[in-house]
PyMOL Python script that loads the backbone (N, CA, C, O; Angstrom):
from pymol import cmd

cmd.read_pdbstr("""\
ATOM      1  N   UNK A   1      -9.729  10.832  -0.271  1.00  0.00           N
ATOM      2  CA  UNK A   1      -9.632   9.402  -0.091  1.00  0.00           C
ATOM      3  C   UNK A   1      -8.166   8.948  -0.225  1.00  0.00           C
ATOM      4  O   UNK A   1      -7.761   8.049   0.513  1.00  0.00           O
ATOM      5  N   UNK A   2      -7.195   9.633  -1.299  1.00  0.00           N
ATOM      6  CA  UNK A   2      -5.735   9.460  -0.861  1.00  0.00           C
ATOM      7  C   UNK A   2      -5.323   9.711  -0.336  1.00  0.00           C
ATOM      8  O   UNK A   2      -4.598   8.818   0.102  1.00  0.00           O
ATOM      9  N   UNK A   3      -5.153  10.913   0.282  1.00  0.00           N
ATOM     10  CA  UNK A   3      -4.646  10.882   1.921  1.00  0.00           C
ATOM     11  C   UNK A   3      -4.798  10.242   2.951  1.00  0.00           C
ATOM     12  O   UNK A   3      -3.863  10.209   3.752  1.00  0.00           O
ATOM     13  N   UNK A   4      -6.272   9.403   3.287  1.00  0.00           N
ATOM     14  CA  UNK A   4      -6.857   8.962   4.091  1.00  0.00           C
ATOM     15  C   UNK A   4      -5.812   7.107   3.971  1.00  0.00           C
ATOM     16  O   UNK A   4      -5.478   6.312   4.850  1.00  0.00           O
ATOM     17  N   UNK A   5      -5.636   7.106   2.541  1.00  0.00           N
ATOM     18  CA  UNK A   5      -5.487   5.666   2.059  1.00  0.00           C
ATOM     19  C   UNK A   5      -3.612   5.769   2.334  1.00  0.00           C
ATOM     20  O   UNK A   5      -3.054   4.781   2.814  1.00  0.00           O
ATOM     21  N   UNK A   6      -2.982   6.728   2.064  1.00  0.00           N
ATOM     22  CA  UNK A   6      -1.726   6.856   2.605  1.00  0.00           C
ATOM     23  C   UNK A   6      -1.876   7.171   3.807  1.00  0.00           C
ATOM     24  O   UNK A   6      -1.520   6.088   4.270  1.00  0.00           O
ATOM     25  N   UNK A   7      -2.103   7.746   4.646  1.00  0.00           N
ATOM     26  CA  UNK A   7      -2.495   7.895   5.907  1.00  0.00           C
ATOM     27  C   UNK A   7      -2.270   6.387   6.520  1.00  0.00           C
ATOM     28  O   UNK A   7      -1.232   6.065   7.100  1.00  0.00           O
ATOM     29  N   UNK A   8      -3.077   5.750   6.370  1.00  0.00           N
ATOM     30  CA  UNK A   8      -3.252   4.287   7.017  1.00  0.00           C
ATOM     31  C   UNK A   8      -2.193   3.041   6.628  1.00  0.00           C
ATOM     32  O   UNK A   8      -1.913   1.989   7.203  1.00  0.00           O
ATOM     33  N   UNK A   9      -1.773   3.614   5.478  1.00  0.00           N
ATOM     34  CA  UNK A   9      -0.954   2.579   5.149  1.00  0.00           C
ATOM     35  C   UNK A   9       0.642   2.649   5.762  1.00  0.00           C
ATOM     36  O   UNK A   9       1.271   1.728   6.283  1.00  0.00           O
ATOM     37  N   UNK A  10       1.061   3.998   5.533  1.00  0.00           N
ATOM     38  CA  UNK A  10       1.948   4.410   6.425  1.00  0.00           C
ATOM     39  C   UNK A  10       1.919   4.537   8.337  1.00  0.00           C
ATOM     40  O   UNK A  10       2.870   4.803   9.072  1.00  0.00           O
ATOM     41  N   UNK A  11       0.893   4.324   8.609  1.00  0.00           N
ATOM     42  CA  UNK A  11       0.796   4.535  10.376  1.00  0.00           C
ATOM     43  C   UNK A  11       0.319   3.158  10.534  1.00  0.00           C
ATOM     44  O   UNK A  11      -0.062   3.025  11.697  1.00  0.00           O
ATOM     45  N   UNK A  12       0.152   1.882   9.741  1.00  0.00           N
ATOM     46  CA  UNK A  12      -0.248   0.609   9.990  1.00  0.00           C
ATOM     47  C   UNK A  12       1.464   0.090  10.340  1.00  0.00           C
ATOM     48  O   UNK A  12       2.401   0.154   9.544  1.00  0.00           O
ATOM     49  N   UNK A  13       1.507  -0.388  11.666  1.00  0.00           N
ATOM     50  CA  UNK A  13       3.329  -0.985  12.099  1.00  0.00           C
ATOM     51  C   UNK A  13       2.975  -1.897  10.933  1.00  0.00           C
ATOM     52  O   UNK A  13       3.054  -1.188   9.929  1.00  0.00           O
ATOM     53  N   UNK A  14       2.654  -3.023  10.618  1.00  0.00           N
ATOM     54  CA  UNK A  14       2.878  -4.642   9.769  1.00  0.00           C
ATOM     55  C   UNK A  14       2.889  -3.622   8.568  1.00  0.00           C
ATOM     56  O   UNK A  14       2.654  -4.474   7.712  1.00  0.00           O
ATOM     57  N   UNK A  15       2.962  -2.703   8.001  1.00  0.00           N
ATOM     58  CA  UNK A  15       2.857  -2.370   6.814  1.00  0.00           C
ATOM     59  C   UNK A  15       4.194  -1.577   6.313  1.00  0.00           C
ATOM     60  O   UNK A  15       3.863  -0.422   6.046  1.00  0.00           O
ATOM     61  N   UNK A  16       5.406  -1.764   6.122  1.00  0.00           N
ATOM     62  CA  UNK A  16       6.286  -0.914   5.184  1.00  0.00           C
ATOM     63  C   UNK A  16       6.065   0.181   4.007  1.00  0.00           C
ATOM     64  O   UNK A  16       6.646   0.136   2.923  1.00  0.00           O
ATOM     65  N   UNK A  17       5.578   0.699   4.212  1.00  0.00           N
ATOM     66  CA  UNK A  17       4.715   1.767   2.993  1.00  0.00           C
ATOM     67  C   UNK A  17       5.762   2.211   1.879  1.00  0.00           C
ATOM     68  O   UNK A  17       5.384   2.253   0.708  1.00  0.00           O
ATOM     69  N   UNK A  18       7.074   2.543   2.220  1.00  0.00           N
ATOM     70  CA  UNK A  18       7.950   3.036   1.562  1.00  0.00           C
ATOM     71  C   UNK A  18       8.178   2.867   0.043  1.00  0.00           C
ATOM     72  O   UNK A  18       8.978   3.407  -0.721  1.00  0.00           O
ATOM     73  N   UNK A  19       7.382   2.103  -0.110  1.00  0.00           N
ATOM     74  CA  UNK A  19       7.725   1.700  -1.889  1.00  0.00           C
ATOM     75  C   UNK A  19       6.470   0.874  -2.588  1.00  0.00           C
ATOM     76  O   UNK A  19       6.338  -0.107  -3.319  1.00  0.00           O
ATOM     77  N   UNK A  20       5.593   1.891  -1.905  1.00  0.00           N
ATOM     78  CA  UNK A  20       3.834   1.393  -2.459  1.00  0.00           C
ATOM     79  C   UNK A  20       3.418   2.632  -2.648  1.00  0.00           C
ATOM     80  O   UNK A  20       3.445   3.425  -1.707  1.00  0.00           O
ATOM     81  N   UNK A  21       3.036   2.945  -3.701  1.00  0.00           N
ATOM     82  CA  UNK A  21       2.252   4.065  -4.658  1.00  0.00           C
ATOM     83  C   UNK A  21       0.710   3.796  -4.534  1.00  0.00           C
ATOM     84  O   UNK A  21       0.123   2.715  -4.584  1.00  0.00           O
ATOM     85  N   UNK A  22       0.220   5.027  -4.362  1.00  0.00           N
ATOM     86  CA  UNK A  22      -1.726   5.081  -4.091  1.00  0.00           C
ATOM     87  C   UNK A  22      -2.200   5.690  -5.121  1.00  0.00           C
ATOM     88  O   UNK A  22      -1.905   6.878  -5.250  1.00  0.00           O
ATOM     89  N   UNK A  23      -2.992   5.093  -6.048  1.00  0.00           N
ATOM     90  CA  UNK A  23      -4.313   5.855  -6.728  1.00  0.00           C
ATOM     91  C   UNK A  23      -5.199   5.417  -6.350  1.00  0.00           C
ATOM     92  O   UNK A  23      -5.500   4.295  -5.944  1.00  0.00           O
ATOM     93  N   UNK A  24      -6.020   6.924  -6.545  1.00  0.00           N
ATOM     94  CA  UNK A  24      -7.598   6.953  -6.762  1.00  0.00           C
ATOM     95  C   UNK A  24      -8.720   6.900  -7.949  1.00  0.00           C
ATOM     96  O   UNK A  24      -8.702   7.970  -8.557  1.00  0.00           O
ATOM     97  N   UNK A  25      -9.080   6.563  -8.142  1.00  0.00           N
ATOM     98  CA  UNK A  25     -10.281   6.851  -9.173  1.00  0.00           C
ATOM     99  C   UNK A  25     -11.894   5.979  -9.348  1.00  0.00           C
ATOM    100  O   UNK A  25     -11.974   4.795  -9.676  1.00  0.00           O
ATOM    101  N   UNK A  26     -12.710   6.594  -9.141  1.00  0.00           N
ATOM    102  CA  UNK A  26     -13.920   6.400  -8.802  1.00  0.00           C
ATOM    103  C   UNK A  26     -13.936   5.552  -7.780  1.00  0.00           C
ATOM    104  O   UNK A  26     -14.095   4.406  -8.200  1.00  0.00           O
ATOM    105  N   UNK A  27     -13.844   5.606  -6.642  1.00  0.00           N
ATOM    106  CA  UNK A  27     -13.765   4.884  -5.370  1.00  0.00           C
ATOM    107  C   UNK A  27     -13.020   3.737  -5.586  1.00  0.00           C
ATOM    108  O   UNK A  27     -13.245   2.859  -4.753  1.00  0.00           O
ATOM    109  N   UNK A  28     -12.203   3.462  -6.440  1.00  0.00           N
ATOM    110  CA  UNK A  28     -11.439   1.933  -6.454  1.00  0.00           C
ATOM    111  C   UNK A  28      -9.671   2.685  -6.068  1.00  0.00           C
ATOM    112  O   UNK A  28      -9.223   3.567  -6.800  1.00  0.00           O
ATOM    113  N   UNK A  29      -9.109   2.313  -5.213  1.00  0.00           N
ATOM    114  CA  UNK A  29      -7.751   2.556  -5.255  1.00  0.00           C
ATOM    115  C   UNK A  29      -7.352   1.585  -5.505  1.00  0.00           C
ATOM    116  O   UNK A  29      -7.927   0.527  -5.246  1.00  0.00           O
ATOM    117  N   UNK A  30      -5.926   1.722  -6.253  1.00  0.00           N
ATOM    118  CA  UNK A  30      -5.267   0.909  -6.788  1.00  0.00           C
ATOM    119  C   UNK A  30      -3.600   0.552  -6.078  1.00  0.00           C
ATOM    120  O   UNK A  30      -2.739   1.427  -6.181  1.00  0.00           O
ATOM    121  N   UNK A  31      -3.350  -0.456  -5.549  1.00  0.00           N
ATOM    122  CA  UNK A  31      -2.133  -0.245  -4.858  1.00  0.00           C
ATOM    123  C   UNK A  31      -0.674  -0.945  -5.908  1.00  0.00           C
ATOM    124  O   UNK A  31      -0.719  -2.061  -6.425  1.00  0.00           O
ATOM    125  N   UNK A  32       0.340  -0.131  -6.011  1.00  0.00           N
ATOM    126  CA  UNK A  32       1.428  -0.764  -6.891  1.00  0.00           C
ATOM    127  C   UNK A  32       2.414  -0.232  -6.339  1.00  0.00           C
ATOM    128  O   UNK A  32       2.322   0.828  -5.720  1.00  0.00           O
ATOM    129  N   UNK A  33       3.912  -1.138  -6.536  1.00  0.00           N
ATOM    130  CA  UNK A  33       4.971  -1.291  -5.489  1.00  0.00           C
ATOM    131  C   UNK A  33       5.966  -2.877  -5.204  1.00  0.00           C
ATOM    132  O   UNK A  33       6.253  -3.980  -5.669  1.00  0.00           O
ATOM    133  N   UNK A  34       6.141  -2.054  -4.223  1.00  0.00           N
ATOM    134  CA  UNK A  34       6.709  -3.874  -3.530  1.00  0.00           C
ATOM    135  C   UNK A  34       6.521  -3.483  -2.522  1.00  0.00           C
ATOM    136  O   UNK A  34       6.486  -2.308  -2.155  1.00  0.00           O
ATOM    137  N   UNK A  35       6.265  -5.113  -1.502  1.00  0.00           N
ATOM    138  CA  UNK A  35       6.418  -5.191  -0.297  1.00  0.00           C
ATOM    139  C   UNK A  35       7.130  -6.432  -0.032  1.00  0.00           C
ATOM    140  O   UNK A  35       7.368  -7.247  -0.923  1.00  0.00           O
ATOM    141  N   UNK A  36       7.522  -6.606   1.359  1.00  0.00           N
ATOM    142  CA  UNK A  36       8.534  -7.853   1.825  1.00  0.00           C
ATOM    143  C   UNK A  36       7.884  -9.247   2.039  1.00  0.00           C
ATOM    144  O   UNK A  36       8.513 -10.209   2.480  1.00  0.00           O
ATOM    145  N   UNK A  37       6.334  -9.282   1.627  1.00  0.00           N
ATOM    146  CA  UNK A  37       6.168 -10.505   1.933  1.00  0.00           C
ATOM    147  C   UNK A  37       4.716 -10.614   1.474  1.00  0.00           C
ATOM    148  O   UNK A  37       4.071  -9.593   1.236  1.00  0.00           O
ATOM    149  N   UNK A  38       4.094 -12.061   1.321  1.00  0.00           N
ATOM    150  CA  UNK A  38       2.563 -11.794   1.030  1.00  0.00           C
ATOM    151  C   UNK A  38       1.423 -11.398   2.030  1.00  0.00           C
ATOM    152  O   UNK A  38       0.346 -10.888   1.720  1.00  0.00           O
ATOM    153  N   UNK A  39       1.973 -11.811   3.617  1.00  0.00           N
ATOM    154  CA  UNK A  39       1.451 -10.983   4.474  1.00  0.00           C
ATOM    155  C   UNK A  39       0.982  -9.606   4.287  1.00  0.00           C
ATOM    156  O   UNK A  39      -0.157  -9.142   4.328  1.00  0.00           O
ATOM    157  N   UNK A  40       2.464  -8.899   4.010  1.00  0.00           N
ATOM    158  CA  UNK A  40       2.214  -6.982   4.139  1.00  0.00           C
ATOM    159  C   UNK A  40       1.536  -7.177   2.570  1.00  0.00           C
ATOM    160  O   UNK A  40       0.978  -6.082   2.507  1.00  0.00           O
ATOM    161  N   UNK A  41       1.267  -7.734   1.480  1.00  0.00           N
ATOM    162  CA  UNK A  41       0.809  -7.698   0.474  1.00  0.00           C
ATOM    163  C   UNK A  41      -1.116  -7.402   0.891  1.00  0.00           C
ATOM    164  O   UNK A  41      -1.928  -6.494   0.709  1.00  0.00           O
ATOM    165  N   UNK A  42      -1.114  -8.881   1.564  1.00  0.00           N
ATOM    166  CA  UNK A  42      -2.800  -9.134   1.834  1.00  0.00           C
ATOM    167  C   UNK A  42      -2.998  -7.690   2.816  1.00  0.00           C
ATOM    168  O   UNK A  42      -3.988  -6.995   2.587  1.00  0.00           O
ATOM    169  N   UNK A  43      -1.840  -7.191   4.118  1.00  0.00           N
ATOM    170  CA  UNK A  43      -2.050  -6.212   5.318  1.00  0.00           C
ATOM    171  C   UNK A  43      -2.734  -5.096   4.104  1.00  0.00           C
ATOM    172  O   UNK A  43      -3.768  -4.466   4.326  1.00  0.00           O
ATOM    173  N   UNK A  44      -2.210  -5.028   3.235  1.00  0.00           N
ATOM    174  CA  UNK A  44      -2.105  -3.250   3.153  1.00  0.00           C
ATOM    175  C   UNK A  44      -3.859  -3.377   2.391  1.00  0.00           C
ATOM    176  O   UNK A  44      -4.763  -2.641   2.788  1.00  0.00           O
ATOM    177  N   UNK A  45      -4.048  -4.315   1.399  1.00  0.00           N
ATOM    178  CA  UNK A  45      -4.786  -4.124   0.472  1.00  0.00           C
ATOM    179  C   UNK A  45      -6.329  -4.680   1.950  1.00  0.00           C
ATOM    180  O   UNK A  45      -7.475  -4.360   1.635  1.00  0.00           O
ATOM    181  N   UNK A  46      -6.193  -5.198   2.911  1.00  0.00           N
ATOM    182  CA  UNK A  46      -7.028  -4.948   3.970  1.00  0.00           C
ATOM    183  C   UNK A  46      -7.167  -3.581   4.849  1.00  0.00           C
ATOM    184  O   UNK A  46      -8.100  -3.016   5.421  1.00  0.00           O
ATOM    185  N   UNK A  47      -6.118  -3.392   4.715  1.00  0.00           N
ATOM    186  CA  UNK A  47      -5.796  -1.564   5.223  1.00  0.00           C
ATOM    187  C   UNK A  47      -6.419  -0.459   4.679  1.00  0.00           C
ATOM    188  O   UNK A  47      -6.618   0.486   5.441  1.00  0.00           O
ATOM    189  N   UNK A  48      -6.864  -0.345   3.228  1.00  0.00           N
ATOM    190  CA  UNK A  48      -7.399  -0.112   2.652  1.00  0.00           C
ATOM    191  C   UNK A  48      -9.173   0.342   2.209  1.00  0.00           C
ATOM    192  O   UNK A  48     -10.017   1.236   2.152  1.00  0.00           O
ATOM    193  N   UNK A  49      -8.825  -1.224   1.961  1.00  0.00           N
ATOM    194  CA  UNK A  49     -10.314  -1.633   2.086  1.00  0.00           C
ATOM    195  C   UNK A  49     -11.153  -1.557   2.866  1.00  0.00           C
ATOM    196  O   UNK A  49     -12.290  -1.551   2.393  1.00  0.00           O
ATOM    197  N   UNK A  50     -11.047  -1.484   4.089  1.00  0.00           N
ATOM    198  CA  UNK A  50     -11.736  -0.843   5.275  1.00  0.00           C
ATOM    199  C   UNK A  50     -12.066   0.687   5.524  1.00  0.00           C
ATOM    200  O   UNK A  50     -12.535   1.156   6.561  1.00  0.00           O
ATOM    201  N   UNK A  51     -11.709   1.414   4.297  1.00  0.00           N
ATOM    202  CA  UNK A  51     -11.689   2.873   4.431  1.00  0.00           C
ATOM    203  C   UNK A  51     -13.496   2.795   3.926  1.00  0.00           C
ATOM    204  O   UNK A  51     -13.980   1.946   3.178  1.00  0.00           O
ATOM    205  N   UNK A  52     -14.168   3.848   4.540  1.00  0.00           N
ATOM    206  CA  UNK A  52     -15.304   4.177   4.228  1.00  0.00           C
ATOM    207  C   UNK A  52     -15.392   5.220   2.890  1.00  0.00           C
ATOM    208  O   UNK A  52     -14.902   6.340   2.743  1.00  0.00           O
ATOM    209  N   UNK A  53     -16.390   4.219   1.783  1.00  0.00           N
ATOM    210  CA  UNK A  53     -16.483   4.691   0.868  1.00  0.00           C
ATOM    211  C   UNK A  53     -15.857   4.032  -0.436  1.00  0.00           C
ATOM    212  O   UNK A  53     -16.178   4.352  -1.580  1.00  0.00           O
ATOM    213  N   UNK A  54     -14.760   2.902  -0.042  1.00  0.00           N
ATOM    214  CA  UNK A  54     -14.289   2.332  -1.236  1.00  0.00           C
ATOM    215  C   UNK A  54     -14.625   0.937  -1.793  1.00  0.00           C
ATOM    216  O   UNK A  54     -14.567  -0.041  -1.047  1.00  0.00           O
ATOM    217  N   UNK A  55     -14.908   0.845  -2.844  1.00  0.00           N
ATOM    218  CA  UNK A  55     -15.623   0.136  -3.802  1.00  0.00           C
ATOM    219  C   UNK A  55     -14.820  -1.233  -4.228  1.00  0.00           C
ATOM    220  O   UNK A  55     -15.304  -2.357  -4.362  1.00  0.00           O
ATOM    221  N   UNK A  56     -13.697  -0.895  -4.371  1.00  0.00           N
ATOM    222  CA  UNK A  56     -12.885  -1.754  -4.845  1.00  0.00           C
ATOM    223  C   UNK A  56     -11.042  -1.479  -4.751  1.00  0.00           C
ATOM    224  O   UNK A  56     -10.355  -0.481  -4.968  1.00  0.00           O
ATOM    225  N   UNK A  57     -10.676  -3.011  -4.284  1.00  0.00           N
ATOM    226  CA  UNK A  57      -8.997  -2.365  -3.615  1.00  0.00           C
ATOM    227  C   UNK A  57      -8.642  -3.464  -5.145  1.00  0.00           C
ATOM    228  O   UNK A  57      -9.002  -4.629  -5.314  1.00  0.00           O
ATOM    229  N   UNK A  58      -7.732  -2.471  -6.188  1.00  0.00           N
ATOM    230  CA  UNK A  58      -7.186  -3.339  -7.218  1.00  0.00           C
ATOM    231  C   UNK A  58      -5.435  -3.036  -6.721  1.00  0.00           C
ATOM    232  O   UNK A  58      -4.837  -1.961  -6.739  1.00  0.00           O
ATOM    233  N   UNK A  59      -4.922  -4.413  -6.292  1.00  0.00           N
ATOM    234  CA  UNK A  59      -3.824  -5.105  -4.934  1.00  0.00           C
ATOM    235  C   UNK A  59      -2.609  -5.291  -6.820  1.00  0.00           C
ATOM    236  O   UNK A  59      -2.561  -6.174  -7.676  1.00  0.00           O
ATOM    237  N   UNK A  60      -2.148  -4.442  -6.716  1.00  0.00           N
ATOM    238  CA  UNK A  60      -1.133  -4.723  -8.152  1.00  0.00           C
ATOM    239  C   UNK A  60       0.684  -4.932  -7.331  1.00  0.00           C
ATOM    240  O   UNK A  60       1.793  -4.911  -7.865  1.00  0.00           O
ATOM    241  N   UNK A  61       0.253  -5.129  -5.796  1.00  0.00           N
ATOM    242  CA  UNK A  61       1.544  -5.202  -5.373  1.00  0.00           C
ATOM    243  C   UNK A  61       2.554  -6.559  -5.780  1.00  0.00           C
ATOM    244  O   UNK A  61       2.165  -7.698  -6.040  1.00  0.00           O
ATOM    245  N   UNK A  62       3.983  -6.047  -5.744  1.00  0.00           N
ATOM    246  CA  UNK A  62       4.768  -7.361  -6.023  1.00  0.00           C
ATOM    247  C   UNK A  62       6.012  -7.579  -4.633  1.00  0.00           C
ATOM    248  O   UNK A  62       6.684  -6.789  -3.969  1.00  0.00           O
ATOM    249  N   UNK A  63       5.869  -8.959  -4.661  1.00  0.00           N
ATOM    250  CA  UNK A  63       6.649  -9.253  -3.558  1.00  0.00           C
ATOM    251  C   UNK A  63       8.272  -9.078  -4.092  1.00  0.00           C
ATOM    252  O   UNK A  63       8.622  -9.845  -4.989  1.00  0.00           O
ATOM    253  N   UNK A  64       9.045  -8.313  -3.687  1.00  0.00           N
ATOM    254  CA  UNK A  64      10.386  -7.924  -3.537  1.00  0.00           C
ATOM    255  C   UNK A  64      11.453  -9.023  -3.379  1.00  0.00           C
ATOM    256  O   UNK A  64      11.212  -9.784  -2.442  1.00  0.00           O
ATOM    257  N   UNK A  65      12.389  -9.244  -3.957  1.00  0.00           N
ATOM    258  CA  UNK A  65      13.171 -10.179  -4.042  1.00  0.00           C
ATOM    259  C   UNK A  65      14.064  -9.574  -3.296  1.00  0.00           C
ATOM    260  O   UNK A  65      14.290  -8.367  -3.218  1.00  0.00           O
ATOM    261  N   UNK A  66      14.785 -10.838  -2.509  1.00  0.00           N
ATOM    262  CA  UNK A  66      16.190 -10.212  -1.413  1.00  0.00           C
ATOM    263  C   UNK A  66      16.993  -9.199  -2.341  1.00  0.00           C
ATOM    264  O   UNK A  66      17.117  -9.245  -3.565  1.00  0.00           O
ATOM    265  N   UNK A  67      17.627  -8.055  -1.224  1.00  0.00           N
ATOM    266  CA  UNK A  67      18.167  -7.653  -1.955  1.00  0.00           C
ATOM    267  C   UNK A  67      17.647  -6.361  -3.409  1.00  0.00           C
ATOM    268  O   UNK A  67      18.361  -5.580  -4.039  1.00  0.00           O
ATOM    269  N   UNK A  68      17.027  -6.471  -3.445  1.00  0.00           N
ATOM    270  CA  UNK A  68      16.151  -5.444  -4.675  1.00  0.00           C
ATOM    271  C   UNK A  68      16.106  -4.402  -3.724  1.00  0.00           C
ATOM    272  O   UNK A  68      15.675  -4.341  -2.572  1.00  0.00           O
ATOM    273  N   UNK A  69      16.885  -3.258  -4.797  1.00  0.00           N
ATOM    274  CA  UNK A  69      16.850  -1.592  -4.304  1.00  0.00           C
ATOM    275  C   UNK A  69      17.128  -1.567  -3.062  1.00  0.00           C
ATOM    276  O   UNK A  69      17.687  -2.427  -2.383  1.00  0.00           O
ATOM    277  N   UNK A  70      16.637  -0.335  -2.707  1.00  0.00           N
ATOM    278  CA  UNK A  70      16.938   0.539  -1.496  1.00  0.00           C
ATOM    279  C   UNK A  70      16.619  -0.638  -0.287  1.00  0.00           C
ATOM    280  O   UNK A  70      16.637  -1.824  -0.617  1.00  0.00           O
ATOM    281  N   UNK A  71      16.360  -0.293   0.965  1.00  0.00           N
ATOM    282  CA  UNK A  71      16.081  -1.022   2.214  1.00  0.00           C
ATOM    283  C   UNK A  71      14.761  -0.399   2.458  1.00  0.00           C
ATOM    284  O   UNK A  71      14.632   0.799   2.211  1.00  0.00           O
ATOM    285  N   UNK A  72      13.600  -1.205   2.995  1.00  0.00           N
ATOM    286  CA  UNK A  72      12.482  -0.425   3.247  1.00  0.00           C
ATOM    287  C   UNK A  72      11.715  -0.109   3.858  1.00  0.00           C
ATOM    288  O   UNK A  72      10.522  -0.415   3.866  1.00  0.00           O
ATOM    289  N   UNK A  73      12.562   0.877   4.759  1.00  0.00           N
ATOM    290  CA  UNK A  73      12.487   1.058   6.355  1.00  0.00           C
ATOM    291  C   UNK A  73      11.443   2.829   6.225  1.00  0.00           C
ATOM    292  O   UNK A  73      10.433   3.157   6.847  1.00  0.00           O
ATOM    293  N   UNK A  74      12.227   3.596   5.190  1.00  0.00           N
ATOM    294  CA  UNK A  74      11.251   5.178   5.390  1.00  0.00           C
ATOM    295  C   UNK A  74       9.989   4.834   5.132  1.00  0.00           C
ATOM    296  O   UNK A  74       9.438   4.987   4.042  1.00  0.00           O
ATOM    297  N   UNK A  75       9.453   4.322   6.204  1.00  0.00           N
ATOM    298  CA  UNK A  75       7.664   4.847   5.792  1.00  0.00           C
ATOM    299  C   UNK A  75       6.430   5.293   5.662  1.00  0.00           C
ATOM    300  O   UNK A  75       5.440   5.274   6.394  1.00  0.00           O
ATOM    301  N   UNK A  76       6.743   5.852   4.204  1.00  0.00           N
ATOM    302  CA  UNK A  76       5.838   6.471   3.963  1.00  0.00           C
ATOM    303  C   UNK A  76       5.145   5.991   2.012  1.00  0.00           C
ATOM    304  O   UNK A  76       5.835   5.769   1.017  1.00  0.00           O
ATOM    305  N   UNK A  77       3.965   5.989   2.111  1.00  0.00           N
ATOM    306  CA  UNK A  77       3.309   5.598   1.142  1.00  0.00           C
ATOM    307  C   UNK A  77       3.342   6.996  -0.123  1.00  0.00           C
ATOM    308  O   UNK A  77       3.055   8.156   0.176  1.00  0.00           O
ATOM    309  N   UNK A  78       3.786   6.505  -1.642  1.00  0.00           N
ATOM    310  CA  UNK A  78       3.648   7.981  -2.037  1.00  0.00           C
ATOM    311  C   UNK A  78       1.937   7.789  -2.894  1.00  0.00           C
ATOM    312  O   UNK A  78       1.155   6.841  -2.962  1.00  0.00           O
ATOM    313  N   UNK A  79       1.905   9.520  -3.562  1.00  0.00           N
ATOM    314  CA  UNK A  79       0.884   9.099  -4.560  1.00  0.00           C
ATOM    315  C   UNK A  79       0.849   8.780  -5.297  1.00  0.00           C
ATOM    316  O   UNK A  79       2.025   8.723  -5.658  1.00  0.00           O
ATOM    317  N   UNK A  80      -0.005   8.253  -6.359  1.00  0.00           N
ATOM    318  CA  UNK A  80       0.363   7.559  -8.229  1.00  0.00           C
ATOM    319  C   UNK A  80      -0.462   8.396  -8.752  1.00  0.00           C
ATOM    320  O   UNK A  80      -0.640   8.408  -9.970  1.00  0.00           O
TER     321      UNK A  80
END
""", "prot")
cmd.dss("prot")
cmd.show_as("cartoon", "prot")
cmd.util.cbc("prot")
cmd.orient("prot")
């Protein structure tokens, strides 16, 4: 189910994955990170949630302030 859940989050274009971490545990993934906006916030934790089999998307993402860290263009989603 984490692969499947990085999988999608990284090959979704509206989604920047690069600095969003995936757990699993008992069908609830949990998403934590930043993203650039509350859009890709609501995108990903819908990205998600549409996976067959999951129970519950707990959305712990935070919106990124200009400027904060790296640029966040590599994407790819890691694991937690």
């Amino acid at each position: 189910m984490m692969e499947d859940a990085c999988e999608r989050l990284t090959e979704d274009p509206q989604i920047d994955a690069r600095r969003i971490t995936v757990a699993v545990k008992d069908k609830e993934i949990t998403l934590d990170g930043h993203v650039a906006s509350r859009f890709e916030k609501r995108e990903a934790e819908d990205c998600v949630e549409a996976m067959t089999g999951v129970n519950h998307v707990q959305n712990n993402l935070r919106i990124a302030e200009p400027g904060d860290g790296p640029g966040m263009s590599d994407r790819a989603a890691t694991r937690g």
